[in-house]
C-alpha positions, 0 to 999 in steps of 0.5 A: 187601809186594809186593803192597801196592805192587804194588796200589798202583802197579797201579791208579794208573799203569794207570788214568791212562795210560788215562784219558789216552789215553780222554780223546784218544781222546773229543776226537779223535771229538767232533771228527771229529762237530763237524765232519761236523756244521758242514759238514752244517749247511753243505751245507743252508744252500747247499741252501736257497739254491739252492732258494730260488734255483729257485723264484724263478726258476721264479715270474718264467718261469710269471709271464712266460709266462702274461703272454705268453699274454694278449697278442695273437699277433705273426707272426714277420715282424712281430716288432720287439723295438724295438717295443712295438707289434710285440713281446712285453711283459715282466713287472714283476720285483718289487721284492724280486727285481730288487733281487736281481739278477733279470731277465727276457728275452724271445728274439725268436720262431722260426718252427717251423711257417710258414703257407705250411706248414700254414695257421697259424703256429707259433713258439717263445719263449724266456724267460730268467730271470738273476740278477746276469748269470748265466742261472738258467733258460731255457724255451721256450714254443710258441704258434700264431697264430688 
């Protein structure tokens, strides 16, 4: 008699407790997955956007700097800001991006080597590029004069 009830209660009170606490046990690790999964899903979201945010601001700088290139040199001296005729013109933001909050400005040139120095003039220009008023990047060109 003993040992009916002893198979009995044996297997019915042993198996539901550990079922229990094997149930608990799997939801407290499928949380822990969903969680490390949300915020790897979020890490490459936010990574997306900065990159994203890179290459544009990379495009608009390569963009102004080959524009400056086919402009005429303007000697430092000459150099007027307020003067499209004695200045360096800017690029066109396209529409997609300056709707974004892109910008871009052009630095007024820095003599590096002067003429009386070396015959020619050699100037640095820095092009910044900002988004919403936050600068995203800033490179610094070199171009020399004849």
């Amino acid at each position: 008699m003993r040992r009916r009830l002893g198979k009995i209660f044996s297997g019915r009170i042993g198996s539901a407790g550990v079922t229990l606490i094997e149930v608990l046990v799997g939801l407290a690790i499928l949380g822990v997955i969903g969680v490390a999964f949300i915020s790897g899903i979020t890490s490459t979201f936010h990574a997306i956007d900065v990159s994203q945010e890179r290459v544009a601001a990379e495009s608009l700088a390569k963009s102004q700097i080959e524009y400056i290139k086919v402009q005429g040199y303007i000697l430092v001296d000459d150099y007027n800001p307020a003067s499209p005729a004695t200045s360096y013109d800017l690029i066109t933001v396209p529409a997609d991006l300056a709707a974004a909050g892109y910008s871009v400005s052009i630095s007024v040139p820095q003599v590096v080597i002067s003429e009386t120095e070396g015959g020619f003039e050699l100037q640095s220009i820095n092009i910044t590029v900002t988004r919403n008023n936050q600068q995203k990047l800033q490179v610094t060109i070199y171009r020399v004069s004849g």
